[in-house]
N, C-alpha and C positions, 0 to 999 in steps of 0.2 A: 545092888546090881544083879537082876537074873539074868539066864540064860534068853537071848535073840530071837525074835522072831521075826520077821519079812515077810511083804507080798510086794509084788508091781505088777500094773496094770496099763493099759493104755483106753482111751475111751475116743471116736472119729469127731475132731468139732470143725470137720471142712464144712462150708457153706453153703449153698445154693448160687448157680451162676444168675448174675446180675447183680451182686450186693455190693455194698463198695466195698472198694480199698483203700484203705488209708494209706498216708507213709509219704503223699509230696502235695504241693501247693495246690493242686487242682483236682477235680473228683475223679478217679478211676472206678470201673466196675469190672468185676470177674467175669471173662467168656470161656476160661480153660481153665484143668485142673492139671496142672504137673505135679504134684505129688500133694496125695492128702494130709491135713492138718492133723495134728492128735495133742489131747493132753495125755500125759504120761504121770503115773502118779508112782512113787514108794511110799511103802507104809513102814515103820521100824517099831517095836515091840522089845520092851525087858522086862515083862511080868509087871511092872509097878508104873510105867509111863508110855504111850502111844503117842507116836506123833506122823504126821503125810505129809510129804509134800509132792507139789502136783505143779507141774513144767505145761504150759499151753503154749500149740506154736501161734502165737497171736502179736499184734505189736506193741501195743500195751494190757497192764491188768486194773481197768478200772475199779475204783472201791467198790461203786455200788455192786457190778457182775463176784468182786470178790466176796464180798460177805454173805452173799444169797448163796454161791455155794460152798461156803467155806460152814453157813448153820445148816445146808443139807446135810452134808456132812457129820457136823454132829450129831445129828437127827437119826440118821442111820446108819451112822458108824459109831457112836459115841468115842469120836476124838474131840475135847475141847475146841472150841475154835481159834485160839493162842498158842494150839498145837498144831496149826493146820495152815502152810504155806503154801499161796500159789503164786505161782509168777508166771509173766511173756517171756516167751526167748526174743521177741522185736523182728521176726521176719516183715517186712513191709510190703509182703504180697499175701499177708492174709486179710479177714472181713475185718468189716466197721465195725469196733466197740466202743465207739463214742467217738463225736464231733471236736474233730481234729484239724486242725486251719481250713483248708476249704471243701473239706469231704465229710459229710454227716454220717454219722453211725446210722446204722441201720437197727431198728428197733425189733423185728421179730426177729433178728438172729441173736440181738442182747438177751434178748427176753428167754430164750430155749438156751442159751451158751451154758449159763450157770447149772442147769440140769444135768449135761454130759458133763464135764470138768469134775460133779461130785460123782460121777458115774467111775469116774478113771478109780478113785480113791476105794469106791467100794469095792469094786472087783479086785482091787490091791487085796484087801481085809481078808475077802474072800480067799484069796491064793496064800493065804500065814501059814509060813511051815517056820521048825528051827533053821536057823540060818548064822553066818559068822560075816564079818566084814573089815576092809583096811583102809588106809587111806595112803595118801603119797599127794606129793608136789614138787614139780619140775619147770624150769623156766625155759622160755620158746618165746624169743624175742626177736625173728624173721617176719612176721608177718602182719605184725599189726602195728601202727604207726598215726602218732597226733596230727588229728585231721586242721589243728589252729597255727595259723601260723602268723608271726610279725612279719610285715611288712615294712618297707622302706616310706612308703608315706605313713608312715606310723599308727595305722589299723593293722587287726588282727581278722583273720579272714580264716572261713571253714572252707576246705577241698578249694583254695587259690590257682591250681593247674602247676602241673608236672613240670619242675627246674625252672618256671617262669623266674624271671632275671629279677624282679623285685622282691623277692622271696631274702627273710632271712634268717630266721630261726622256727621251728616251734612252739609255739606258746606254754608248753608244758611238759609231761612227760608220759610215757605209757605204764602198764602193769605187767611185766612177759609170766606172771607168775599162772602156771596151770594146774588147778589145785582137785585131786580127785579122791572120789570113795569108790569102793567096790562093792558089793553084794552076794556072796553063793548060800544055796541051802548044804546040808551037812554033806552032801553027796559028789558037791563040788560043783553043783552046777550053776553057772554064775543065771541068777536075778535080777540083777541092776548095776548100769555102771553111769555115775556119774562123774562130771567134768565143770570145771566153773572157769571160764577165762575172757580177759577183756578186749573186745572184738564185737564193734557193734552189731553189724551185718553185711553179705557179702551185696546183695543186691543182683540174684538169680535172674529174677524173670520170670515169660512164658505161664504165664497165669496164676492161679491158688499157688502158693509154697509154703514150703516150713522154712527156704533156702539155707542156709550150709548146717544151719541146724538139725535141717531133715539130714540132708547126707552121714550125715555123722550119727544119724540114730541108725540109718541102714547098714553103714559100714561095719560099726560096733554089731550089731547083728551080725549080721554074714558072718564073722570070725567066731562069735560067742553065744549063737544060736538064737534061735526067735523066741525061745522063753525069758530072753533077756532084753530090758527093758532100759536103754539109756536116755541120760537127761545130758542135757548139755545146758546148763546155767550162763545166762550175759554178764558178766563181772562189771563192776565201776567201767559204763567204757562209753559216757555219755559223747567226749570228741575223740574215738579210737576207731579208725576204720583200716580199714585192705590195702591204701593206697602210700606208697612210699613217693610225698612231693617234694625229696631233693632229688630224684630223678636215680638216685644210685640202684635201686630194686626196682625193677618194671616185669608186670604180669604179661605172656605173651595170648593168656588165655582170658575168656570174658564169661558170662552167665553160670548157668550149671555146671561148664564143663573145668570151671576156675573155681569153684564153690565148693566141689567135691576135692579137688586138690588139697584144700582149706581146711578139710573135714577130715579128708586124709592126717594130715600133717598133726591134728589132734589126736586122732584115735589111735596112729601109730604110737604116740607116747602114753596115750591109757594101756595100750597091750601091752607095752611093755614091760610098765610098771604097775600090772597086774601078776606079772611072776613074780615079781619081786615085794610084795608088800608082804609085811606082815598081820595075819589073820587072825582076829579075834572072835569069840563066839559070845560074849558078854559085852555090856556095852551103858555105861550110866548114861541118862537120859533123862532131856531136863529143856523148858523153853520159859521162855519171857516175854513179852509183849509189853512195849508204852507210847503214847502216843507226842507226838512236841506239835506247839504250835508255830505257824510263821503267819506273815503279812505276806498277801498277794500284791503284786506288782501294783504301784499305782498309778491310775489311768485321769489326769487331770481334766477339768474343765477345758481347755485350752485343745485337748488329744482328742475331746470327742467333736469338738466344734472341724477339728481336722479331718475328724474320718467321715464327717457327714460331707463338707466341701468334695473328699474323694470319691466317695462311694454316689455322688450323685453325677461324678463324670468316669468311673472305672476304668472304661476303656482308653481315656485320655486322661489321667490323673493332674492335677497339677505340678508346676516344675517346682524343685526343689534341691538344694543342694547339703543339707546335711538332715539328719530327721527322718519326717517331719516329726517326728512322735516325742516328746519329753523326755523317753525312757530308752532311746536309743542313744547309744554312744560308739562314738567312731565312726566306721563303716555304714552309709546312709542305708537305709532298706532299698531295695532296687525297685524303680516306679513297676518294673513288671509283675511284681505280685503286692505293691502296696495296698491296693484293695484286700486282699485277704488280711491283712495285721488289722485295717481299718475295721472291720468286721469284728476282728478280736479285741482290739480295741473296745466297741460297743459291749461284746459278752463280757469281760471282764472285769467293766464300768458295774456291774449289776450281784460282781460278787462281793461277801462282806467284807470289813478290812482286818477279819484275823479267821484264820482255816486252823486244821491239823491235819495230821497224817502219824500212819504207824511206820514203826520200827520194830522187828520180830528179832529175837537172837534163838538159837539152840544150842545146846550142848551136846555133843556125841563124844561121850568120853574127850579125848586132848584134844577134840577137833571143836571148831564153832563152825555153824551159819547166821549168816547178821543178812537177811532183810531187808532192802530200802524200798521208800515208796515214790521211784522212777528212773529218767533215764539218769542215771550219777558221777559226776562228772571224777576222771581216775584218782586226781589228788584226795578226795573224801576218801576212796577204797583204799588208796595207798596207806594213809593215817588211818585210820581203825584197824586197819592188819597191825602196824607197827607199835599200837598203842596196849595187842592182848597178850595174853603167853600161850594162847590157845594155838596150835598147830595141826593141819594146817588149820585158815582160817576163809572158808569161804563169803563172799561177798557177793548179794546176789541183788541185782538190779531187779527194777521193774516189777513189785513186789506186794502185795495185796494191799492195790491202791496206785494212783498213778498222779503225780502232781505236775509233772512233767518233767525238764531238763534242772535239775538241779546241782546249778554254777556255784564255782567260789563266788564270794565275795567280789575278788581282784578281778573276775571276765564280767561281773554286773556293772563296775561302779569304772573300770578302767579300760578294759578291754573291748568290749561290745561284740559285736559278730552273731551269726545267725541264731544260736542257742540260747544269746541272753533275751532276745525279741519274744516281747512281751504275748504271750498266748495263752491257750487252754494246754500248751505243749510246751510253755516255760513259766508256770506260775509263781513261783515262791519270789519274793524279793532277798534281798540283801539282810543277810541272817540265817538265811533257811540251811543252809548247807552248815555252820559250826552248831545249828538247835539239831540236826538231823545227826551229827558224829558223837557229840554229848550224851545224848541218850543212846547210839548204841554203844558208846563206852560206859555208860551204868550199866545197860544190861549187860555187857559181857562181864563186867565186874561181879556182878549181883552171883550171875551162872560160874565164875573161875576164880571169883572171892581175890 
């Protein structure tokens, strides 16, 4: 274990207006920019191990965009590319990086994305000075809340509406855990502050965003200067959002101006427990990479002979009362965007019947980052926290590579609701979530023995 070195960097990956937007049922394009996109990258350094990781405000990190810059990177940074993580924060007002229910990526921004994002990393390398760092974890368990909830007709339903009288529990439970690092060079001047907590997205608005994630990269600025560089990581927070639907907490505020509140309520607790942590200037350092396989959702004979009957009447689908799709349970798909599942339906008929995906773990001295590859759903991050001795233990969604909503078991096979529908944004079937914790409890094992 030598002595630390650091850089952080940030590199612009806003888009050009006209490209889409992903993030709901129908295609959106950008005509404004309310605040630019950025990846953000730290580099950490012990004389014997290099490792980056690099924060995109994007909504997801596809494989392909991941691995093109993740072996730039190595190319001109010489970090391994098992050393080298990047993830979305999930703003759903940034560009297409892949075709997403009914909004198609846009190909010439895929195509240049991967160029900046290893841009961020380099210019990190480039800024290596000595440096020291801490870590802390504090729970803040006001503001985010299980967007599933049971129902009295005996569906589970995502964002059901505010004290509706059918309403009767939450399907699950949240994560209040806010798990952070810090960063200064010897001089004191802080480098980088990072944060990892589960909180989908606030849902800003008003064109291009990084939303609450940008705020909280500004805010943490303004207090700790613009040579500092913060990350704000999406934790397990596949159904975790802003919205309190027993009605007891209600927002009086809406877009940006509720966003930064949000961002607030975060960065206030990195300040603070920025006095307070203890500082280290050495630091062992150490990662892992493996990859698990799953079976994608399956799309029968019977699914596709459906989506063809819909998709040749969209605008008047036919009637139906549960379904129509094999693979939907509970909760029917609503006929107003049935055409879009139908659609997916069709892509997903064409993929094979066994994928992979990664799983990345790190070691920074008593602390872990673990990796996953999408959106995940809290109970997986709840159990791999509980399962290491590592402290704290970051848990970082949406993660180089994106398979999409990765459910229990018990929300595929019992539960149903919008996350288990079958897409290019919920692929894995029933397995994928205990093949996805397995392996990162080996690697955390392998990294804390």
């Amino acid at each position: 274990m030598g002595a630390l070195q650091a850089g952080a960097a940030t590199a612009n990956i806003t888009p050009w207006l006209g490209v889409t937007i992903p993030g709901g049922h129908r295609p959106g394009y950008a005509d404004d920019v309310h605040d630019e996109l950025l990846a953000k990258a730290l580099v950490l350094d012990n004389g014997h191990t290099r490792v980056a990781f690099i924060t995109c405000d994007l909504i997801a990190m596809p494989r392909n965009i991941a691995d093109r810059a993740r072996q730039r990177v190595a190319q001109r940074c010489e970090i391994p590319i098992e050393n080298t993580m990047i993830n979305a924060t999930h703003t759903h007002s940034g560009g297409g990086i892949a075709d997403l229910l009914g909004t198609d990526g846009d190909s010439d921004y895929i195509e240049w994305l991967h160029l900046k994002i290893a841009d961020a990393a380099e210019l990190a390398c480039r800024r290596m000075r000595p440096a020291r760092i801490g870590f802390a974890s504090v729970e803040e368990d006001r503001i985010a809340f299980n967007r599933r909830w049971r129902m009295k007709d005996g569906t589970v339903r995502m964002n059901p509406g505010v004290a509706d009288p059918d309403l009767i529990e939450p399907s699950g439970p949240t994560d209040p855990e806010l798990a952070m690092a810090y960063v200064e060079d010897l001089n004191g001047d802080p480098l980088a502050a990072v944060a990892c907590y589960s909180l989908h997205y606030i849902g800003a608005g008003g064109g291009i965003s990084a939303d609450y994630f940008g705020h909280f990269f500004r805010l943490m600025r303004r207090y700790l200067g613009g040579e500092c560089i913060p990350l704000l990581w999406n934790a397990a927070s596949g159904q975790i959002n802003n919205i309190d639907f027993s009605g007891r907490r209600t927002w009086k505020d809406r877009g940006h101006v509720h966003a930064k509140k949000m961002a607030n309520v975060l960065a206030g607790h990195m300040l603070t427990e920025i006095q307070l942590m203890d500082i280290q200037d050495s630091l062992d350092l150490a990662a892992a990479t493996g990859s698990f396989d799953f079976s994608p959702r399956t799309i029968t004979p019977e699914d596709l002979e459906t989506a063809e009957r819909i998709l040749a009447s969209p605008d008047d689908p036919p009637e139906y009362d549960d379904g129509p799709f094999s693979w939907v349970v509970g909760q029917p798909i609503p006929r107003s965007i049935v055409d879009i599942y139908a659609m997916e339906c069709q892509r997903l008929a064409k993929l094979p019947s066994r994928m992979s995906a990664q799983v990345q773990v790190f070691r920074l001295g008593d602390a872990a980052i673990v990796a996953l590859p999408g959106e995940v759903f809290v109970e997986s991050g709840l159990g791999i926290k509980s399962r290491t001795t590592a402290s704290p233990a970051f848990v970082v969604s949406l993660a180089n590579g994106y398979i999409g909503y990765i459910c229990t078991d018990g929300a595929l096979t019992e539960e149903g609701g919008y996350e288990t529908w079958a897409a290019n944004s919920s692929l894995g079937g029933v397995g994928t979530a205990p093949a996805m914790e397995t392996l990162a409890d080996d690697l955390l094992a392998q990294l804390f023995g």
